[in-house]
C-alpha positions in Angstrom: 59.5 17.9 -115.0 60.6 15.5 -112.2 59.4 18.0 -109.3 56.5 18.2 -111.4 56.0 14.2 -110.4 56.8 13.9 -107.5 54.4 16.8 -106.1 51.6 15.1 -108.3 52.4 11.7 -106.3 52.0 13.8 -102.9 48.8 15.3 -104.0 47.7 11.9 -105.1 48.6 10.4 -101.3 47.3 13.4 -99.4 43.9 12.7 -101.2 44.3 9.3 -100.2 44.6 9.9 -96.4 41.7 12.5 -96.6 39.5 9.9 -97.9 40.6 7.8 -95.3 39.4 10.0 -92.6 36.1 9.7 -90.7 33.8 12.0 -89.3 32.9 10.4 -86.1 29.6 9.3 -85.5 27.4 12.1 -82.8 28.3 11.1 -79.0 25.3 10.9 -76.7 25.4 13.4 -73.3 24.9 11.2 -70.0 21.3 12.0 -68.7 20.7 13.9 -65.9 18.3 13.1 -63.2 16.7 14.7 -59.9 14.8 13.2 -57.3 13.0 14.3 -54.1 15.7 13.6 -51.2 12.8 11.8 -48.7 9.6 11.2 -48.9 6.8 10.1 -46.1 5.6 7.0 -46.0 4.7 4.7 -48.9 4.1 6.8 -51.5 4.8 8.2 -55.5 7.5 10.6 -56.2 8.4 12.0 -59.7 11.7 11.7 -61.2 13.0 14.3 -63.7 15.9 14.8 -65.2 17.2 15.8 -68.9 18.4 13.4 -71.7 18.8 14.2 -75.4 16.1 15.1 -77.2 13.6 12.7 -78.2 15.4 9.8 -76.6 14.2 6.8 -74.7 15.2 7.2 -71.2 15.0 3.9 -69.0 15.0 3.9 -65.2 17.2 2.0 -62.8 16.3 1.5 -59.2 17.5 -0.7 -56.0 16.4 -0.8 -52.6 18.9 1.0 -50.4 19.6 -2.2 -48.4 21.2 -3.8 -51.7 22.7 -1.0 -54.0 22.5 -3.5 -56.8 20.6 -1.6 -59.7 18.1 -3.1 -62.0 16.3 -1.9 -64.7 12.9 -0.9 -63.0 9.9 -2.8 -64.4 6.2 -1.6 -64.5 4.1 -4.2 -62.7 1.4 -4.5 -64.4 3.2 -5.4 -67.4 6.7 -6.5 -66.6 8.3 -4.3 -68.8 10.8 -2.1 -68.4 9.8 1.9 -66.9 10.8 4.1 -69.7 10.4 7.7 -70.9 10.9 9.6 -74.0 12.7 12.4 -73.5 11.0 16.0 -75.0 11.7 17.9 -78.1 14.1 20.2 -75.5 15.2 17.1 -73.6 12.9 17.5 -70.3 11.5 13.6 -69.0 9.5 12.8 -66.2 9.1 9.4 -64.5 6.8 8.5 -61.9 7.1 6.0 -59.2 6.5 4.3 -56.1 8.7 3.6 -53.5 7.8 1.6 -49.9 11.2 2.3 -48.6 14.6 4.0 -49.0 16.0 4.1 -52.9 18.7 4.2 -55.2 17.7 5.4 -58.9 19.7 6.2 -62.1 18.5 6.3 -65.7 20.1 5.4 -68.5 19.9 7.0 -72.3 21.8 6.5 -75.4 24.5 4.1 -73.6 25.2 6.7 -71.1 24.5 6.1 -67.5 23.2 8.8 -65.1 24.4 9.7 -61.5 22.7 8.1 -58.4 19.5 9.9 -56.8 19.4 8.5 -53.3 15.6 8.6 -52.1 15.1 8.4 -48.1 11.6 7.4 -46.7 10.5 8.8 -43.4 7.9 6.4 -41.5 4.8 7.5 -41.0 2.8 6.2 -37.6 -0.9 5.5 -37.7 -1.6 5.3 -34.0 -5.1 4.2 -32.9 -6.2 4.0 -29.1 -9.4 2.3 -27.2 -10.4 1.9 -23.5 -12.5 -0.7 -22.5 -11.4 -1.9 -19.6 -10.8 0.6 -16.4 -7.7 2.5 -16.0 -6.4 0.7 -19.7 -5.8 2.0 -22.9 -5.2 -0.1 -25.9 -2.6 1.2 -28.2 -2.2 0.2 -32.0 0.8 1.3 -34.4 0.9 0.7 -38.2 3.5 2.4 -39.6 3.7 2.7 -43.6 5.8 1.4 -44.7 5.0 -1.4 -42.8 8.7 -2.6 -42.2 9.1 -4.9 -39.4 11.8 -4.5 -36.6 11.1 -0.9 -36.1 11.9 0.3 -32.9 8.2 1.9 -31.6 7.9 4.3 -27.8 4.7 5.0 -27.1 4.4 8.4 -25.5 1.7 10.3 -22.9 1.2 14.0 -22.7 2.5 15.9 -19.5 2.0 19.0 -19.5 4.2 20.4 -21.8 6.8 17.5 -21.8 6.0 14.2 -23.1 6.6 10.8 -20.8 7.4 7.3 -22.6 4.8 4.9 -20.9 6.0 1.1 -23.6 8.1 0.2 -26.1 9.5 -2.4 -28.3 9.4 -3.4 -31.7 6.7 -3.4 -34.8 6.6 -7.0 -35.2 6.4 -9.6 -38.7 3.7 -8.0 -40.3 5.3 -4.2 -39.5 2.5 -3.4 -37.0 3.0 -2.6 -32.8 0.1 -3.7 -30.2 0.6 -2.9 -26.5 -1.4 -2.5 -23.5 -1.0 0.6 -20.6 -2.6 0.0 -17.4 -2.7 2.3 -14.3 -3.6 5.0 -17.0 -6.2 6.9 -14.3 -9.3 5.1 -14.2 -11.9 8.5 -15.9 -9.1 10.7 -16.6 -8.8 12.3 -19.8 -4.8 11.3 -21.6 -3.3 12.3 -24.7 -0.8 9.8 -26.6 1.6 9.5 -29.5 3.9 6.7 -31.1 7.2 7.4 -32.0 8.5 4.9 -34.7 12.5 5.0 -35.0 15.2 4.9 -37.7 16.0 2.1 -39.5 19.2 2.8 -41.6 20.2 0.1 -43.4 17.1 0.9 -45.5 17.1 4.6 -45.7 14.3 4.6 -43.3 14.2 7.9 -41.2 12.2 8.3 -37.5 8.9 10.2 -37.3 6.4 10.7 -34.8 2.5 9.8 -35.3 -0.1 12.9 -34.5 -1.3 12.9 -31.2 -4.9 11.2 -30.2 -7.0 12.2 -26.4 -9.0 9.6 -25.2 -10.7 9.4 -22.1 -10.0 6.3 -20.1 -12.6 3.9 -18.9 -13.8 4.1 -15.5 -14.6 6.2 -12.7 -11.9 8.6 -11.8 -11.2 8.2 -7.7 -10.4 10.8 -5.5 -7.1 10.7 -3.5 -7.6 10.4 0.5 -7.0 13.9 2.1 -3.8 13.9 3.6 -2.3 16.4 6.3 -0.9 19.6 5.4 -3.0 19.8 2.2 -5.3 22.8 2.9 -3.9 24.5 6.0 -5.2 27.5 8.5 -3.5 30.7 6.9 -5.3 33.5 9.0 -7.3 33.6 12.0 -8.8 36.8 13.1 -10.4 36.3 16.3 -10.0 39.7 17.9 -11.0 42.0 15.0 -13.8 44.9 14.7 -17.0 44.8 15.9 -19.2 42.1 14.2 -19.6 38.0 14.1 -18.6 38.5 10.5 -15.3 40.5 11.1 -14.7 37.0 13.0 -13.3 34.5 10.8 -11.0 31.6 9.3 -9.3 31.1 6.2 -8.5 27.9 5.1 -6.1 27.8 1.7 -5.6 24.7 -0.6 -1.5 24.1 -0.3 -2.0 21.4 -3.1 -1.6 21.6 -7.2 -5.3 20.2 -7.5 -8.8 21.0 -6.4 -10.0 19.8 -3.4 -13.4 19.4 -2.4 -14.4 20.1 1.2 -17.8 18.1 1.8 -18.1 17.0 5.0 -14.6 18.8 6.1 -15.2 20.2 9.8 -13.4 23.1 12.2 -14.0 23.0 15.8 -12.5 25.3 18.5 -10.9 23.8 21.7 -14.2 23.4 23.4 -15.5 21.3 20.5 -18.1 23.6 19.1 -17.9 22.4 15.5 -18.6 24.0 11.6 -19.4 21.2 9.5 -19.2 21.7 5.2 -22.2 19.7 4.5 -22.7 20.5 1.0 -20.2 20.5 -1.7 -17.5 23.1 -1.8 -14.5 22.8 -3.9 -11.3 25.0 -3.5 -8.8 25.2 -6.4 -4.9 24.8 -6.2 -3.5 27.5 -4.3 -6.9 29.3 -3.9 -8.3 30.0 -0.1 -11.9 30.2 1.7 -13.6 32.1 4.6 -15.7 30.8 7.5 -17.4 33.4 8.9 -18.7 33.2 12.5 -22.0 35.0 11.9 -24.9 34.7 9.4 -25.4 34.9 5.8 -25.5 33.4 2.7 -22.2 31.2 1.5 -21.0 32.0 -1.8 -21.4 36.3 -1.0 -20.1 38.2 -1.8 -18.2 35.9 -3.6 -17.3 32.0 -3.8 -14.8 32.1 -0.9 -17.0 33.3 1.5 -19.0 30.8 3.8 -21.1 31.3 7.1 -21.0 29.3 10.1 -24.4 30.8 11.3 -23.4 31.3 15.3 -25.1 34.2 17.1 -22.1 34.5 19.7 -18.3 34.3 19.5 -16.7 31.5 18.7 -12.8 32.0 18.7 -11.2 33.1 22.3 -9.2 36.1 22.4 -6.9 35.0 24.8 -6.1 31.6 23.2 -7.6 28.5 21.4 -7.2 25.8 19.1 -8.8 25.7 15.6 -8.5 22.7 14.5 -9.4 21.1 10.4 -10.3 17.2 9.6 -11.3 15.7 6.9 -13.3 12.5 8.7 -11.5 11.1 11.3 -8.1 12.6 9.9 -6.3 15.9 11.2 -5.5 18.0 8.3 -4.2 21.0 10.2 -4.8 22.9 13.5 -4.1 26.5 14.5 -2.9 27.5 18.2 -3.1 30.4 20.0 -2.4 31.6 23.6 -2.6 35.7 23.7 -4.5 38.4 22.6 -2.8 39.8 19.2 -6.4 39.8 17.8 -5.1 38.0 14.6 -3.0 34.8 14.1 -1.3 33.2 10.6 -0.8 30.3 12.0 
């Protein structure tokens, strides 16, 4: 009868503890969340993540600069950015950024993990000329964060050349002027706006704008050596024709031969009265004889003699652009052709 007791009282005081226990309460799963890594210029990005289902899911954010998270408020209303979460858990958050960010949401007590957002500036260039041989240049970069270190960049060829630089200034915006830009030439330019990392801003260049710069282009001053003699067949077959010159442009650019002349050493003298333009690295004929320049092709000309010009057993030819020498040829035997 006593064991009888005594496992009664147990029974009795296990009961007891059972009752005593809990069940705990259901423990909420930190949210998740995803955000684009960068993003170009100011603009909205879309945060996602999952949460519990049905939850409210409110969004923390801080400039990169200050890593000090607040809860993100609409403006329009000052209240907090929220979300509730779907029946499976999925949320979606919109939201504007103007330069690098920090973001977590938060959901049942339970704090997310950081998305770090990066912002990559994006240049607005704009360009005028107004004045000869100037270009204006204007930068406004979005955002428009001041401080920014700005080159401003011309076209060469394939390569680009920095022609300024500084700084976008107070309001975020750069303003130069380039002179000695080629008075009627034809330039392409483009800004590039650098880093700024204490606030997760990244470098980026601006597209590339042509403009053609005020003024009247001028044309350099021949200079010696430029187009130079290059054959000389004085002695050849029968014929005024088969009697010739050939002049070749030495240069990278195209030269125009107006008013060029050749003489021999007696002074008889061709003149180029009309226009005549040879292009880099390209060559010409002066024919003694007759006919008509430009056949059978563009690098054919006529000086129009009825006799001889060029001595077999030695002369001078001699090129000038005005009262300057560009080049002379010499000869003193008979080896019926010379190149000079």
């Amino acid at each position: 009868m006593r064991q009888r007791a005594i496992l009664a009282a147990a029974t009795v005081a296990l009961g007891v503890v059972a009752a005593a226990v809990v069940t705990p309460a259901f423990a909420a799963a930190a949210p998740t969340i995803s955000a684009p890594s960068s993003t170009t210029g100011y603009s909205e990005i879309t945060i996602t993540g999952t949460a519990d289902a049905n939850a409210t899911v409110t969004l923390y954010e801080s400039a990169y600069l200050w890593n000090d998270m607040q809860v993100a408020t609409d403006w329009d209303t000052g209240e907090p950015v929220t979300a509730k979460a779907s029946s499976t858990g999925a949320y979606s958050i919109k939201r504007y950024v103007d330069t690098g960010f920090l973001f977590q949401v938060e959901a049942g007590g339970e704090r997310s993990t950081t998305a770090t957002v990066f912002m990559k500036v994006l240049p607005y260039l704009t360009i005028a000329s107004t004045t000869s041989g100037t270009v204006a240049v204007h930068v406004a970069p979005s955002p428009n964060q001041p401080w920014l270190p700005v080159d401003i960049q011309r076209q060469n060829g394939t390569s680009w050349t920095k022609v300024a630089g500084g700084y976008t200034d107070e309001t975020g915006s750069y303003d130069a002027t380039l002179t000695g830009q080629g008075a009627g030439t034809t330039q392409t330019y483009r800004a590039y706006v650098g880093a700024d990392a204490d606030n997760g801003i990244t470098p980026n260049y601006s597209s590339s704008k042509t403009i053609k710069v005020y003024g009247t282009a001028t044309t350099p001053a021949p200079k010696a050596g430029e187009v130079q003699f290059t054959k000389i067949q004085y002695h050849g077959p029968s014929g005024l024709n088969n009697e010739f010159a050939r002049l070749t442009n030495k240069t990278s650019r195209t030269i125009n031969l107006k008013g060029w002349t050749i003489k021999d050493a007696s002074g008889i003298t061709y003149t180029i009265s009309t226009s005549y333009s040879v292009g880099a690295g390209k060559y010409v004929y002066v024919h003694t004889g007759s006919g008509t320049n430009g056949k059978p092709d563009s690098q054919h000309r006529y000086w129009g003699k009825t006799s001889y010009i060029w001595n077999n057993a030695g002369d001078t030819a001699t090129l000038r652009a005005g009262s300057t020498t560009i080049d002379s040829c010499k000869w003193t035997s008979d080896k019926a052709v010379t190149y000079c």
